[in-house]
N, C-alpha and C positions, 0 to 999 in steps of 0.2 A: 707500378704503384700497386701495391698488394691492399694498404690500410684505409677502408674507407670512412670519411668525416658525414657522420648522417646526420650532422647537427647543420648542413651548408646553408643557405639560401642563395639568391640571385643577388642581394646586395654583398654578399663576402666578396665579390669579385672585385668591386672597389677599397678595399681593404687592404693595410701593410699588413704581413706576418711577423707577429715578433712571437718569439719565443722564451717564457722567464723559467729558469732551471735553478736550482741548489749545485752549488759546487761544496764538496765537501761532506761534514754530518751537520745537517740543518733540521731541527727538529718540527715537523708535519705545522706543528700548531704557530711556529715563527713565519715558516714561509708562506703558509696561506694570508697570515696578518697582512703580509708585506706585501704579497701579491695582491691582496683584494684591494691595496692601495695604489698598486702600479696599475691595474687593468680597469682603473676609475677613471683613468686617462686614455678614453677612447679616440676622442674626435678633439683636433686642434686647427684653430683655423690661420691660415696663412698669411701672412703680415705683406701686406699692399698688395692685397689678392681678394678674391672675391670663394678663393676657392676654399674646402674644407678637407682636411685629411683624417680620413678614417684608420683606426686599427685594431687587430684582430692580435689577442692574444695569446699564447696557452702554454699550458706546462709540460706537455709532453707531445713532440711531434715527432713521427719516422724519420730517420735521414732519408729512405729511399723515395720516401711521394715528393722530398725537397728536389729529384733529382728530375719532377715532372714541371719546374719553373719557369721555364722560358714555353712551355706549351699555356699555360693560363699563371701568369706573373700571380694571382694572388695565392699561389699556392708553394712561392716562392719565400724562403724564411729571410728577410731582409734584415730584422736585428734581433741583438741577444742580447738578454738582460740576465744575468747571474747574480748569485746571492749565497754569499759564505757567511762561516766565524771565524773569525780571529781574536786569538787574543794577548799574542804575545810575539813582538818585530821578529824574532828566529824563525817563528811561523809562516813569516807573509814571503820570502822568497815561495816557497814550497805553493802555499795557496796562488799568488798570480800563477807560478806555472800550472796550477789547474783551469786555471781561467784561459789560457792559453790553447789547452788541449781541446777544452770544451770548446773552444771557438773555431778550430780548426775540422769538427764534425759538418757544422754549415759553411766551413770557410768561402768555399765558391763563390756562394751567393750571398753574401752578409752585405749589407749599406755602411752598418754598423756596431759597437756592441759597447756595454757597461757592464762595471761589475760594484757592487753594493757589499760592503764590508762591514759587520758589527763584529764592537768589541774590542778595535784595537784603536788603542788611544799614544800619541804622543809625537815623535819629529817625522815618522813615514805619514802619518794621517794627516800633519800639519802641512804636506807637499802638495799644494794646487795639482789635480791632474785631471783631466778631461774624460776618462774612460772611465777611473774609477772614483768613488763617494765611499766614506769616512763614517760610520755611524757609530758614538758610544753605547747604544744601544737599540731595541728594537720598540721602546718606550718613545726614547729624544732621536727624532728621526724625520722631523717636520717637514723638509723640504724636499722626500723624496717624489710630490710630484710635479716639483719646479724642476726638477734632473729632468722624469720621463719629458715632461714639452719637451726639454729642451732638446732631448735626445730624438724625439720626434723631429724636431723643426732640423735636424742634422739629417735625421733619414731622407728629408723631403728635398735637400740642397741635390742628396746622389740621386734621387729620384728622378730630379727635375733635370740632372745633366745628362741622364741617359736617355730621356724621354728626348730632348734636345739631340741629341746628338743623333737620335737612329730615327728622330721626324723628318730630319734636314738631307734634303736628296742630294746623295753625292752621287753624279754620275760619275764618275770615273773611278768610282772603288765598286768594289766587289761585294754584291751584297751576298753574306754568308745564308747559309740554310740550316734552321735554325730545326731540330731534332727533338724526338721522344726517346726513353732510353731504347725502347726494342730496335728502332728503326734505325741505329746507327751501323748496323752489321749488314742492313739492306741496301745501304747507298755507297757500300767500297764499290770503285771502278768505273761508276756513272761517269757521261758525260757532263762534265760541270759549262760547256760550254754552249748547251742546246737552248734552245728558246724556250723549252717545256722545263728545261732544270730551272733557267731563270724563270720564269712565271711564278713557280714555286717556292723560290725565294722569294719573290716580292712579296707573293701575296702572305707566307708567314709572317715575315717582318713586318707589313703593315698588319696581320692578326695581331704582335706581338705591342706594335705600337698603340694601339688600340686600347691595351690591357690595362699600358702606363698610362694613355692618357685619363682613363678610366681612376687608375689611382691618384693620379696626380690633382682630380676634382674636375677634370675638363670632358665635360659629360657629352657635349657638342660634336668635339674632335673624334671621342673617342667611336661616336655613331658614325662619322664620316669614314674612319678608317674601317672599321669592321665592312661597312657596308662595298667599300672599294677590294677589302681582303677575298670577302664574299665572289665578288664575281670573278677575280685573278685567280682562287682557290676551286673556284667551279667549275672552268676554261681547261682545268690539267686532272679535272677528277682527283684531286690530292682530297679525301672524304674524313680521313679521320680530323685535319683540320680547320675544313670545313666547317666541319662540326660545332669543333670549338671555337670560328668566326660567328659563326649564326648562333651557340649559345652566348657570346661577347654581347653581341646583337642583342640578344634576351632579357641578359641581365642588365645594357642599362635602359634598356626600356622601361622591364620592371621598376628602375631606380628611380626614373623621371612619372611614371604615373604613379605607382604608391612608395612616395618618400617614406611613409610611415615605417617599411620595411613589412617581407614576407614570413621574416621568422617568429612569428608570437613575441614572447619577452625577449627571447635572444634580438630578433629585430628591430627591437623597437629600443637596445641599448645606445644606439647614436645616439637620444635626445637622452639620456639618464647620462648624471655624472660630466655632464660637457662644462668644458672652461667657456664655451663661448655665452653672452648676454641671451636672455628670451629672444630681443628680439632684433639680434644679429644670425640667433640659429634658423627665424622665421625668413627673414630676408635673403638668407644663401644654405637654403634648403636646397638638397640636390635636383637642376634643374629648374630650380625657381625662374629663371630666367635662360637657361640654358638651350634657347629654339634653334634647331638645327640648322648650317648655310650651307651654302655650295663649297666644296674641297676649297676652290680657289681663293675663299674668302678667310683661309687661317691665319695668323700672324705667328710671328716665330713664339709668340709667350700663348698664343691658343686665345687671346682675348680679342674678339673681334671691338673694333674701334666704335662702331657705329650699332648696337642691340638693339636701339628700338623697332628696327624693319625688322629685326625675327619674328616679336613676339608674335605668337600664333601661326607661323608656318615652320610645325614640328615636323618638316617629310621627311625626314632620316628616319624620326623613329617609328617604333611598330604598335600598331591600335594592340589593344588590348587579347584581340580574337587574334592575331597574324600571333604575337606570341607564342600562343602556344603551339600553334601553326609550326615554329621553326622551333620550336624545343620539341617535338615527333620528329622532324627531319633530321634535328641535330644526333637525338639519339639512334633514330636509324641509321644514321653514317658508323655512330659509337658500335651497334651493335654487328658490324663487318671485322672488328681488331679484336681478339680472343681476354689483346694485355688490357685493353680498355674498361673491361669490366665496371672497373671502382669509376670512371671518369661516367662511364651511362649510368651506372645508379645511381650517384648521387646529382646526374642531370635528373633521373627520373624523378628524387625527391625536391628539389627546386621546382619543378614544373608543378608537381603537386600541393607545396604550398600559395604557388601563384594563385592556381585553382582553386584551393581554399577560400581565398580572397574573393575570388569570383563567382564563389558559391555557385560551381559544378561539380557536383561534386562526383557524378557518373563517370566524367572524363578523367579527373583526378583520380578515383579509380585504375581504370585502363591504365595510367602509369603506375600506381603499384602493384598490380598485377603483373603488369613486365620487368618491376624491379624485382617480385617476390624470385622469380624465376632466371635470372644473371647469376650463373657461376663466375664466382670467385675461386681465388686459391682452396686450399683446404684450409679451413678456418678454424679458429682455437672454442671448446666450449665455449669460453668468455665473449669471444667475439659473436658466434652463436646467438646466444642470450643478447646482445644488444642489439643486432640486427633483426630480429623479431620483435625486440619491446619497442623498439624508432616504429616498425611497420605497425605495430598496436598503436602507436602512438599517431602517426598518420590517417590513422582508418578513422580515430575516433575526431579527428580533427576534420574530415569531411564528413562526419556525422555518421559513417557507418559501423555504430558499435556493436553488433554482435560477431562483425569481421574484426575487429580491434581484441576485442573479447577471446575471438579463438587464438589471437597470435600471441597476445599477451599468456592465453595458457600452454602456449607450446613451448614460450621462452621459461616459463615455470619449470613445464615439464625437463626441458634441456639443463637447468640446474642440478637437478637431481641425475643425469645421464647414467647410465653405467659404467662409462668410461671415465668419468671423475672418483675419483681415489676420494674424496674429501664431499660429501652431496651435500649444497647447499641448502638445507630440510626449511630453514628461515628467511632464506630471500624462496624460495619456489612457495611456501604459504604464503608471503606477502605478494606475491604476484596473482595469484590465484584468486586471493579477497579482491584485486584489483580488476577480476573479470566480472565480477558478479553485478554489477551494473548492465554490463552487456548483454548477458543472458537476463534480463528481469527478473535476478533475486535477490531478494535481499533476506539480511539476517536477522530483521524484526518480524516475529511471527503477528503482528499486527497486520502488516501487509498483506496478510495471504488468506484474515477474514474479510476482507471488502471485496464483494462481487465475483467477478470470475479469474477460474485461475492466468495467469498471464505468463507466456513463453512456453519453451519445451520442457516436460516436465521429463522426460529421457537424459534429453542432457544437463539437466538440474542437480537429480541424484545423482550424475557421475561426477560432476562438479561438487556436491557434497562429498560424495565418499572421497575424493581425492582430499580435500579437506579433515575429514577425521584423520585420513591415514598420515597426511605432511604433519596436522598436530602431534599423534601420536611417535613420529620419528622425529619431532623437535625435542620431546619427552615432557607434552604438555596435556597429559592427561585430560583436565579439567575440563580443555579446550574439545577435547575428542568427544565427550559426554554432551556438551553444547550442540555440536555438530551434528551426530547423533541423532539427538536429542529433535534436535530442528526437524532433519529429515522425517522422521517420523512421524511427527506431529503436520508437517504443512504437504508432506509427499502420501498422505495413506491413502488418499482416493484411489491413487497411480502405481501403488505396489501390489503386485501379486502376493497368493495365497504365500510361498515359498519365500517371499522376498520379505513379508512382514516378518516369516519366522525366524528370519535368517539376521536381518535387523535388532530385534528383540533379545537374541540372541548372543548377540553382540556387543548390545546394549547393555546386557546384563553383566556381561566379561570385563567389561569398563569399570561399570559401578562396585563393583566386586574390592577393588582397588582404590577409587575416586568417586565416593557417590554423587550423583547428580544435584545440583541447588539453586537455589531462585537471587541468587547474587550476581553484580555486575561484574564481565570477565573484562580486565584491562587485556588489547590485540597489542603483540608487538607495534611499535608505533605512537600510540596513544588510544585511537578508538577504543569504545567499549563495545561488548559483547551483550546483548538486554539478554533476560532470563526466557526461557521455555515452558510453558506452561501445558501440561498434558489435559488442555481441555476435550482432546479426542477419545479419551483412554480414561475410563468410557466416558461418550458421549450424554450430555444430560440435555435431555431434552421440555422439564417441564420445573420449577421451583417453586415450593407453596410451603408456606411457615402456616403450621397447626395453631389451633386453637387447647387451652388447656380441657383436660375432662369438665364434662358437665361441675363431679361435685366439687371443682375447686377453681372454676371461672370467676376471679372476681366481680364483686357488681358494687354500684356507687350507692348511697344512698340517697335517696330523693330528696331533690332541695325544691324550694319555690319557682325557680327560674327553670325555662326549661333546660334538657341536656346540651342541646347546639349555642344558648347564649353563655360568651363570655361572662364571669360576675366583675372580669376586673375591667371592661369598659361600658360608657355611661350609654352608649348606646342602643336603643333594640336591633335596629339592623343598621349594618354597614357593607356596602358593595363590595368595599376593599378586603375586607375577612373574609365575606362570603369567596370573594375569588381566588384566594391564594387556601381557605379552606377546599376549594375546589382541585387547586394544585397540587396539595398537600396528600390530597385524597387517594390521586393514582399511586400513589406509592405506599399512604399508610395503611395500614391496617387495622378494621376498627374493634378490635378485639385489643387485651393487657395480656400481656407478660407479668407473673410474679415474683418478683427477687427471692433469692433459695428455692424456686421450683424449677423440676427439669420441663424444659422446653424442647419441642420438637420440629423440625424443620422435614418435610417430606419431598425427595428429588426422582426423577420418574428418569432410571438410565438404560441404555443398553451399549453392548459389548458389540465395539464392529471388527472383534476380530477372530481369524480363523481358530482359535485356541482359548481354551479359557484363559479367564484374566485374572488376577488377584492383585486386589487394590487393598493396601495397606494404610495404616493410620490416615483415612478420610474422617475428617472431620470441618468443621463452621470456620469461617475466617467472618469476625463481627469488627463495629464500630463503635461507638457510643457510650456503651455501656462494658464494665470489665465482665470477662465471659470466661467459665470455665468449658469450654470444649471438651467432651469426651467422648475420644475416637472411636472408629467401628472399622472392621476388616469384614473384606466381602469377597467374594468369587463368582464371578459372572460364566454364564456358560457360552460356550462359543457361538458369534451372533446371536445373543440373547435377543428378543423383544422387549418391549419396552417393562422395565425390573423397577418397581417401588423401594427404594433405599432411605430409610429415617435416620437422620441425624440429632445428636443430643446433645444438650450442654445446660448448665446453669447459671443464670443471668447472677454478680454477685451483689451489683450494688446496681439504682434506679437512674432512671433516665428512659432518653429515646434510643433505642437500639435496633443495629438497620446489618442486618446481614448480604454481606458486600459479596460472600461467594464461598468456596470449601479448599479447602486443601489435600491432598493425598500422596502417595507415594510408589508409584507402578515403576518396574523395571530397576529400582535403585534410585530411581529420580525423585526429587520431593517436588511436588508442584501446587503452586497459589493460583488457583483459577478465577478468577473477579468475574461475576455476573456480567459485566457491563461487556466483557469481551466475549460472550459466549453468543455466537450468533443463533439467532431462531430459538433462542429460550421462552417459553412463556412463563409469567408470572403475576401474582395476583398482587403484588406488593413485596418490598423488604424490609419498611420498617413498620415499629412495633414498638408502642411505648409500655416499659415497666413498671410498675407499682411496687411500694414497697412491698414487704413479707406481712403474710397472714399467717395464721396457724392454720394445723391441717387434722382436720375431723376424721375417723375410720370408725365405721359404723356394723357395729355383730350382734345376732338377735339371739333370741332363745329358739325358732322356729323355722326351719329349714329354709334355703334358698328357692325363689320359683323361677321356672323360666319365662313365666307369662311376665311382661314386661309392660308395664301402666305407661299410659301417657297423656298426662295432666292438659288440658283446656289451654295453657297459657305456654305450651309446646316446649318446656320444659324438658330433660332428661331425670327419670329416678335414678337414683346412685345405687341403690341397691332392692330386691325386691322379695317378699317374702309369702307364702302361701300358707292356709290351712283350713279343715274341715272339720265344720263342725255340727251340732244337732240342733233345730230350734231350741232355745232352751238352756243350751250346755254352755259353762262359761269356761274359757283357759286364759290363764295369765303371759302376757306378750312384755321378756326381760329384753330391751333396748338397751347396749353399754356402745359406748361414746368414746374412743382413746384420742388423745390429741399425740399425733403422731411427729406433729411439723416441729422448730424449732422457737417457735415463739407463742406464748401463757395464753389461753382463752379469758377472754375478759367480758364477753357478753354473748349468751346462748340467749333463743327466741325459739320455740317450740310452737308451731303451728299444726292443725287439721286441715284438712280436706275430704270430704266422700266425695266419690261419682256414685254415680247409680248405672245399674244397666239396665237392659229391657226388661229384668224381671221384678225390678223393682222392688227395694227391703225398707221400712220406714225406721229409722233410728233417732231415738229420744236425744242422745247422748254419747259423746265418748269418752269415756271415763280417763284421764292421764295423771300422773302421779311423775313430776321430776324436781331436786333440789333447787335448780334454778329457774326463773322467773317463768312464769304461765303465761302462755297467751294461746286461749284455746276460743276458736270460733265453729264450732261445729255447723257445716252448712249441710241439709236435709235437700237434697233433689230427687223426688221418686214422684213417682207417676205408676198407682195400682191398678196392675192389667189382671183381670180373672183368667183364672186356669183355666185351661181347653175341657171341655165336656168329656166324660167318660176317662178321663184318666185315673190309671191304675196306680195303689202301692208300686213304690220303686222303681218308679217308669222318672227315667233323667226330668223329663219337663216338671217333675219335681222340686228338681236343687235349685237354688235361688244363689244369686251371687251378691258380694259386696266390695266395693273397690274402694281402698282410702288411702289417700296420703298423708306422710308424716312430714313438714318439713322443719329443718333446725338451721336455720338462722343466725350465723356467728359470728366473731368479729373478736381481734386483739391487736397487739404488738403495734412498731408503725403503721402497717396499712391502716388499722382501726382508727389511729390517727388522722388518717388523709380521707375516712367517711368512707371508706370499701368494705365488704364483707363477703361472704360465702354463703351459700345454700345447697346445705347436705339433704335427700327427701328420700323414703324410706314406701315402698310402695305395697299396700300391705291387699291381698285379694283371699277374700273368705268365699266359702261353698257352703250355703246353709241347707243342710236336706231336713224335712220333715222327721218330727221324732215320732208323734203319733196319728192316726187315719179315723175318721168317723165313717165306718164302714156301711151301715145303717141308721135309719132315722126314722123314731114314729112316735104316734102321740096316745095319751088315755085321754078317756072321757073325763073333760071338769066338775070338778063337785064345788065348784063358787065361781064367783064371777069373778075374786078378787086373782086367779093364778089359775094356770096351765100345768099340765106333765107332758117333759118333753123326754124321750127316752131315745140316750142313744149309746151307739156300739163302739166301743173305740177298742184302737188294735193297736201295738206296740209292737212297728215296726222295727225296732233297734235292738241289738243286740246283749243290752244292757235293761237291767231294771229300772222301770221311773216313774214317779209318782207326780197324778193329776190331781194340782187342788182345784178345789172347786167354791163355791159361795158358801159360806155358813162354815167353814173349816173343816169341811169334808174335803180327806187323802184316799186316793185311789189308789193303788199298788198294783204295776202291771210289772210282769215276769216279762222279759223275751221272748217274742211272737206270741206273746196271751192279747184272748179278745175278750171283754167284759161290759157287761150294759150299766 
């Protein structure tokens, strides 16, 4: 027996084999129809019998493992079902003779066999005939699974006479020696008359009787035989059928403690699809009643007269722990015969699903361990590949997946062999996705921000790249850029200098052809593929949405009520506002956005990679509000620190608007990176509510720019600032032009003053303003006169005196002006007044009344210019440049 069935379990052994085939040209999708309705006929129960007949079906069995059936009967093909068309009488001589030939493959061992006709209608179809059934179609075909019973209940008539006939001790015949195929070229010449050749008979024949009664539902018999096979087989060392007595042994043990069955779904098909009632199936469940008695106590039908005294002395059979006990034994004897092979592996996988059940899963192990290692013949690729995916299959079934994991990728890799002419690119990718449980990966990069990394991250990316590379030899590009895509993004901690550039590199060669996208990939199969997002590349680590410039921050205008109370409820305070204003808080931002103004969002990133990086169209990903986004390219230097990158866009229409995270485009890939997934970001908020549009003031003087920069009491920013110097005395005219730059009409300008004063202190009456639109001038005076320090000289600095004034302009239009918002433009205006003339001397004349004084003094014209002192009475003084006169 070369073909082994890694589908067995320990209840197949109580099982008929039938076999259903297509004779003829049967097309794939007819015959499966037909079979899925023949093989719903599993289990039939026996009429005036307590017993149940199981069967085992399939569409394709070796002739040569049928030649291994008198060693374990369920391995023997007992009936045949066939399935043609016809459709025309000239026809059907030709098709029975197919039916003929085909029966003559398992002829040996057939019980019995049918053959299932569609298509041909008329006086041949109209002929009662017992083997074959008549179908007009594969439609009107109702009764085919009143045929299979019935052809079951025929299987069971030869079952039951052979079972009969080889239980009933004929001393005076000859009991035959009942052979494997290898071992029939070992027994020419033997003594057939020794005590030890007879032993050897007996005790097969009782193995063999064992099998039947096993099939036949007589769960009882079947332990008393085995267990008698057992010691007649042990008594002559005959081991390899030994073997197969103490696996007999095994399996109906297993039958009688878990009816349920050892195979998963396959096992547990006796209860699916049964003709028998609920609860007729519960009442002659196998072994329901089935307590083991002494040999002596058999009847020729296997039904002991009197069952009440069994119940509960089951000594025949074997505890749960001796089981597997004699499935090591068993296989140990198996693993002495070279031909044996397929007979010990698939004991090894029976004992291992037992195990399953028993959750050991350590010992379960140890048997695939010693299955993984059983030579077989030279095995076909295909066969290959299945005996690796059963052992993945197994491994994961005692719970040891990253041993399931690796076998399942060796049956991958075996697809693609280099000895297959034809490489299966699309069953080795789907087997591959099928390891990635095992290894802890998965293809949602969600998983690989929570905590710490999990598994080997070695065998990760080779398990990656084997995936790009199966995508790209399916010729699924898309898929190869995902993959990719993936690795890069959740493996960068774990790639060397070399290995990122080599990646990237790569990455690039893809995109080249298939650029990268935030779209869901259908996997052969059905699964989806979720999108990649290059939140690494580069790394952002900090997210603050700007405030507008000082001069175009809108401001509300002051109502009665304070800023925090709602107007539109009746109450002053409410718990439930204040707490969800609380809630509200973390996230908003208490600053506006103005519709048509560019906003700025500021993100603090750096490059964790060994090369520079160029990141292409980054830009805003917003909500709330429609957003023109406009993009920025940047280039990071290799391993940058942490880099200030501003992003810009213009809010177009108002609302709340909450900036969900950026977009970019590195290596060819476009990627949506969302806030919410970027671990260890901090942020001070993302949303931000918009006002409508103001207009927008730009403010140019007649008098140069200063850098000395004013900053007003009320902590205010000036918007622009202007300086000049001038003489006690000397007056210059200050042209202020006003351009409305924004897209929407000024409709109310408000023109305000302010001085400061410094420590030198200047006393001002007045400040004189001259503008077409509305006045509102409050000149406020703060000075505080300090006397000049003693003995200071012309031109010595503690001369110049300053003056510090602000201008502000007050605006408002369009919508916003609407909604009670405006702007404040402020104009910061710093003068240097230096003395124009000095009283260098001072003295007096003698009075000549009482009524007046002579006061005589020197004055000097420090400046550079001519300038006349008037004095009381309209006297002009005329002083030249550095002239002194009394």
């Amino acid at each position: 027996m070369s073909v082994p069935d890694y589908m067995q379990c320990a209840e197949d052994h109580q099982t008929l084999l039938v076999v259903v085939q297509p004779v003829g040209i049967v097309s794939e999708e007819n015959f499966f129809k037909i079979y899925k309705r023949i093989s719903s006929v599993s289990q039939i129960s026996v009429r005036d019998s307590q017993r149940v007949l199981y069967i085992r079906y399939r569409h394709h069995y070796p002739p040569e493992n049928n030649e291994w059936g008198d060693f374990q009967t369920h391995r023997k093909v007992v009936g045949l079902i066939t399935i043609t068309d016809c459709f025309s009488a000239k026809d059907w001589p030709q098709t029975f003779e197919k039916f003929h030939v085909q029966k003559e493959i398992y002829g040996s061992t057939l019980y019995d066999s049918r053959l299932f006709v569609f298509g041909l209608q008329g006086e041949i179809a109209e002929q009662p005939r017992t083997d074959v059934a008549f179908y007009p179609n594969y439609e009107d075909c109702q009764t085919v699974e009143k045929r299979i019973e019935d052809f079951v209940e025929s299987l069971f008539i030869v079952l039951e006479s052979k079972r009969l006939d080889r239980a009933t001790d004929k001393s005076g015949d000859k009991i035959p020696l009942l052979c494997v195929p290898f071992e029939k070229k070992d027994f020419v010449g033997l003594d057939t008359d020794s005590r030890h050749y007879k032993k050897r008979c007996q005790g097969r024949m009782r193995k063999h009787v064992g099998d039947l009664c096993l099939q036949a539902g007589m769960l009882q018999d079947s332990l008393v035989h085995y267990h008698m096979s057992v010691e007649l087989l042990r008594s002559v060392n005959d081991f390899l059928w030994l073997g197969a007595a103490l696996e007999g042994l095994c399996s109906a043990s297993v039958i009688y403690h878990y009816p349920g069955g050892t195979g998963g779904k396959t096992g547990a098909r006796r209860f699916q699809g049964s003709s028998l009632p609920a609860e007729a199936a519960n009442r002659h469940r196998p072994g329901a009643q089935e307590v083991l008695i002494d040999p002596g106590a058999l009847t020729s039908n296997g039904i002991n007269p009197d069952t009440s005294a069994e119940i509960g002395r089951a000594k025949n059979c074997l505890s749960p722990e001796d089981i597997i006990d004699k499935y090591k034994e068993a296989i140990s004897y198996y693993s002495k015969y070279k031909s044996a092979g397929v007979i010990e592996l698939e004991a090894c996988v029976k004992a291992v699903r037992v195990l399953a059940i028993q959750k050991r899963s350590m010992e379960a192990s140890e048997f695939l361990q010693n299955a993984v290692y059983i030579n077989l013949r030279q095995l076909s690729e295909e066969e290959k590949i299945q005996r690796y995916s059963i052992l993945s299959e197994l491994y994961e079934l005692i719970g040891f997946h990253r041993k399931s994991a690796f076998f399942k990728r060796v049956a991958a890799m075996q697809c693609v062999a280099p000895s297959i002419s034809e490489p299966g690119w699309r069953a080795c990718y789907k087997l591959l996705l099928e390891t990635l449980p095992g290894y802890s990966l998965s293809l949602d990069p969600k998983d690989f921000s929570k905590g710490t990394h999990r598994g080997w991250a070695a065998v990760q990316m080779r398990l990656l790249h084997e995936l790009v590379y199966a995508s790209r030899r399916m010729g699924n590009p898309a898929l190869s850029v995902r993959h990719l895509s993936f690795l890069l993004q959740t493996m960068l901690d774990f790639l060397s200098d070399q290995e990122k550039k080599d990646v990237t590199q790569s990455l690039e060669n893809y995109t080249c052809k298939c650029p990268g996208t935030m779209e869901l990939l259908t996997l052969p199969g059905g699964p989806t593929l979720p999108p990649v997002p290059f939140t690494k590349l580069p790394i952002v680590r900090r997210v603050k949405l700007l405030n507008l410039p000082a001069s175009l921050r809108p401001r509300k205008m002051k109502s009665l009520l304070g800023p925090n109370v709602s107007t539109k409820s009746p109450f002053i305070y409410s718990p439930i506002i204040a707490h969800n204003c609380g809630e509200e808080r973390n996230k908003k931002i208490d600053f506006q956005w103005v519709q048509g103004d560019v906003c700025e969002v500021q993100l603090m990133v750096y490059n964790p990679m060994p090369f520079e990086l160029r990141v292409e169209n980054m830009g805003l990903l917003t909500s709330g509000v429609e957003f023109e986004s406009l993009p920025a390219a940047l280039s990071l230097p290799a391993e940058s620190g942490l880099y200030p990158v501003t992003l810009v866009g213009v809010p177009q229409t108002t609302g709340t608007i909450t900036v969900n995270g950026y977009h970019t485009m590195v290596f060819g890939v476009f990627s949506d990176c969302l806030l919410d997934n970027l671990p260890g970001v901090k942020t001070s908020g993302s949303t931000v509510e918009v006002i409508p549009a103001l207009p927008r003031l730009q403010i140019s003087t007649s008098l140069p720019r200063s850098a000395h920069s004013l900053q007003p009491s009320s902590g205010d920013e000036t918007s622009t600032n202007v300086s000049v110097q001038l003489y006690n005395g000397e007056t210059q005219q200050l042209v202020i032009k006003l351009e409305n730059i924004g897209m929407e009409p000024l409709e109310k300008l408000e023109v305000t003053s302010k001085i400061l004063t410094t420590k030198d202190g200047i006393s001002v009456s007045g400040f004189p303003l001259c503008s077409p639109f509305r006045q509102v001038v409050r000149p406020r005076v703060e000075s505080k006169p300090v006397n000049p320090p003693e003995g200071s000289k012309p031109g010595d600095p503690s001369h110049v005196k300053t003056l510090e004034a602000i201008l502000n302009f007050k605006y408002s239009g369009g919508p916003g002006h609407v909604e009670g918002y405006y702007r404040n433009l402020s104009l910061g205006l710093h003068v240097e007044a230096e003395p124009s003339v000095f009283f260098t001397r001072v003295s007096t004349l003698p009075a000549t009344s009482t009524r007046q004084c002579h006061l005589l003094l020197d004055v000097f014209n420090s400046t550079e210019h001519e300038l006349t002192v008037s004095a009381r009475g309209n006297e002009e003084l005329i002083l030249h440049a550095g002239e002194c006169q009394r």
